[in-house]
C-alpha positions in Angstrom: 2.8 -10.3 -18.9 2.7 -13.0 -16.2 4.2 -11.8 -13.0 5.3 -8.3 -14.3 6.8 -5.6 -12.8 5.6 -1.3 -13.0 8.6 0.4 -11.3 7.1 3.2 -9.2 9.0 6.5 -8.3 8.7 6.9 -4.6 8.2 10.7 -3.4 12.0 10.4 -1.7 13.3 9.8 -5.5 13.5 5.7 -4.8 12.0 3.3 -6.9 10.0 0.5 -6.1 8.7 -2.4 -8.5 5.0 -3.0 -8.0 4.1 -6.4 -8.9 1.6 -7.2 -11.4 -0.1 -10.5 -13.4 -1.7 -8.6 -16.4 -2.2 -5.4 -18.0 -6.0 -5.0 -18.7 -5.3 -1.9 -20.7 -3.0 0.8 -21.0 -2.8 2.1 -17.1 -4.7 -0.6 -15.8 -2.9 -3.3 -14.5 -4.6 -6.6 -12.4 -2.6 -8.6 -10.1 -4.3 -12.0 -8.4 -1.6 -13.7 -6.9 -1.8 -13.6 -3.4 1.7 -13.9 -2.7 2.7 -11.4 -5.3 -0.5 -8.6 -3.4 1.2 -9.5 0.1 4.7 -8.3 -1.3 3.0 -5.1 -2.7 0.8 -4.4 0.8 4.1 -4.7 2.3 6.6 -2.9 0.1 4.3 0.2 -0.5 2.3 0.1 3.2 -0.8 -0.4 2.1 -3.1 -0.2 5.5 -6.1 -2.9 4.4 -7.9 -4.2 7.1 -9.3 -7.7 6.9 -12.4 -8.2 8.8 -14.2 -11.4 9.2 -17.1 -12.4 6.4 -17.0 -9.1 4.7 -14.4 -8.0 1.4 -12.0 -5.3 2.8 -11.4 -2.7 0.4 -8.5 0.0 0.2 -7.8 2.5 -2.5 -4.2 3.8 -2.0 -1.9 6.4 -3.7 1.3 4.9 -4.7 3.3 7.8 -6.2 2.2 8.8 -9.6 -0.1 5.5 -9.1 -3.2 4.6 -7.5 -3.9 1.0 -6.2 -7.1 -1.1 -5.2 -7.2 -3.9 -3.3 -9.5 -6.5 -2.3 -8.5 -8.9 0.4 -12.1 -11.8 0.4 -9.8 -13.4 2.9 -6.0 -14.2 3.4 -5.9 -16.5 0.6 -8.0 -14.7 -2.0 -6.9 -11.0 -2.9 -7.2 -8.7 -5.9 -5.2 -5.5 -6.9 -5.9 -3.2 -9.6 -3.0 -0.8 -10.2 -4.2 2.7 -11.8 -2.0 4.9 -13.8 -3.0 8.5 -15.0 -3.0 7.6 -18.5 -5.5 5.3 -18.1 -8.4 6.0 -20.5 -11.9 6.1 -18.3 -13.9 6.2 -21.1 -13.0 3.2 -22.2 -12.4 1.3 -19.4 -16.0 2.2 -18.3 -17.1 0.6 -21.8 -15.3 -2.4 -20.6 -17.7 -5.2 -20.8 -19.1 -6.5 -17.3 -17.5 -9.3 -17.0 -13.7 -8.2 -17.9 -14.4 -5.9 -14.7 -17.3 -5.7 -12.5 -19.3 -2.3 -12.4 -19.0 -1.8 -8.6 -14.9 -2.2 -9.6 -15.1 0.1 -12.5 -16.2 3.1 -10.0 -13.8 2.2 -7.4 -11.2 2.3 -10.5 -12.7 5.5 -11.3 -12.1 6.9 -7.9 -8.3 5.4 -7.5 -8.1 7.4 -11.0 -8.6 10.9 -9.4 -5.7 10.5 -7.4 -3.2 9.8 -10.7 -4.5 13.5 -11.7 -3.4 15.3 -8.9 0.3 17.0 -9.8 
């Protein structure tokens, strides 16, 4: 699934193709390339603010979708993209280091948002 796209319905009816790297499981997607997160921050307005030695952190909605990014620094970002059938239960069984456990509630968070009709 290198460098994959989830096309994403837009509340105004358009469609938008979110980029992605690889699909962790089903409704969990990871995307590392930092070219590939810039395009996605831009294209869906994601509002993360980068602030000097610390990780910036931003859990947005993106349609039926929810997204987390991490930004390090300009060169090293991290997106999870969160779909509502994600399975939490299993994802939370996910072993440590496939995702980290501070992640895994932050997922879990971003996941409340794919519930809400």
């Amino acid at each position: 699934m290198e460098n994959d796209k989830i096309q994403i319905e837009q509340e105004n009816g358009e469609t938008l193709d979110f980029n992605v790297n690889a699909e962790v499981q089903k409704g969990l997607y990871l995307t590392t390339d930092t070219r590939l997160i810039n395009e996605n921050i831009q294209k869906f307005a994601i509002d993360i603010e980068m602030v000097p030695n610390q990780i910036a952190m931003k859990i947005s909605q993106i349609g039926k979708f929810a997204a987390v990014t991490f930004a390090v620094d300009e060169n090293r970002k991290y997106q999870y993209l969160i779909g509502s059938e994600l399975d939490i239960d299993k994802m939370e069984k996910n072993a440590s280091d496939k995702i980290p456990d501070q992640i895994k509630g932050l997922i879990v968070e971003a996941y409340s948002l794919t519930q809400k009709e």
